[in-house]
Each structure stands twice: as C-alpha cells, then as structure tokens.
N, C-alpha and C positions, 0 to 999 in steps of 0.2 A: 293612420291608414292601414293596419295594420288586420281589419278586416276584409283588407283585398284578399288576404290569402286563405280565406273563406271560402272564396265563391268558387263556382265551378268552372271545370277548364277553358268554355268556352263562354260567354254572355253576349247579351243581345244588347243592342244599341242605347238603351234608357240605362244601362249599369255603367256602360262604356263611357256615356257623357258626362254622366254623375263621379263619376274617378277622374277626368279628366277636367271636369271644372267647366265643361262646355252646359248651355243651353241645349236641349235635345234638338231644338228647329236648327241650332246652328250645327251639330253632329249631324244630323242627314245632311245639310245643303254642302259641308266637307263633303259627305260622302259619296255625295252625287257627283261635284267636282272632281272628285277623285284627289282629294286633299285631305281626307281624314288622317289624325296625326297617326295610326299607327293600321298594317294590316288590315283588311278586312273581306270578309267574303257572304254573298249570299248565301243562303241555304233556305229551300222552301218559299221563298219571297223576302226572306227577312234578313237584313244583313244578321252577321253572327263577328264575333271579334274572340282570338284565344285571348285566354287568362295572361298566358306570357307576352305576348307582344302587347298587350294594353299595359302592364307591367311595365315593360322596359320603355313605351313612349312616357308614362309618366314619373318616370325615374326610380323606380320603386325595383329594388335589386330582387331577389328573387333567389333569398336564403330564409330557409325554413329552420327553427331550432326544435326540435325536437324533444320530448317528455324524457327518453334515455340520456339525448347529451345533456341535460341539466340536472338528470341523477350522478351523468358523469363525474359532472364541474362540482358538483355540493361533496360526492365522496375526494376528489384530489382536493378541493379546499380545506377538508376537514384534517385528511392526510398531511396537510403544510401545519396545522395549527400543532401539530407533535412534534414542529422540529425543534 
C-alpha cells in the first residue's frame, strides 16, 4: 500500500474506494448515507476525500521516510561497523 503516499492530497471517490477495498456503487450509497468510512466533502459536484483522512480510516499511519533519513541510517550504520 505503500503507493498511497503517491497520490495527491486530496482524491476523488474511485481512488477512495479502491484503497479502501469498497465497490465504488457501495462508496457513493456510504456516502449518500452519510456513512462513508472516513471525511468527505463535495467540491464542484463531486465528492473529494483528503489523502490523510482516507489514510487514517484505512489504518495506514502516515509516516514518510525520507531519501536524507536513509543516507542518515546507511552513514550511522557504517559508523557502528568501526567499533
């Protein structure tokens, strides 16, 4: 899942269903209900969902590692192999 943190900060309903493992006819009729698992809001007619609360309904924590902190962790690792 790990291309969630791809996408852009907000998505529209067919990305939202697809991450969440729903059928899209079952994502609108949530979201008509007002049972959609997580935030959401129209915008222009079209629901929209942020990136982080479709995140955090699907349990997916929302830590980013970074290109620098993994030059960090390679330079300290290398640094232990001289003790």
């Amino acid at each position: 899942m790990t291309e969630v943190f791809a996408l852009p900060i907000k998505v529209d309903m067919k990305i939202a269903a697809k991450v969440l493992g729903l059928r899209l006819a079952t994502a609108y009729r949530l979201a008509r209900a007002g049972e959609f698992p997580c935030r959401l809001r129209k915008e222009r007619g079209a629901y929209v969902i942020r990136l982080y609360d479709l995140m955090r309904s699907a349990g997916i924590q929302d830590v980013r590692v970074l290109d620098d902190d993994i030059e960090a962790g390679a330079r300290f690792a290398a640094e232990g192999d001289d003790l």
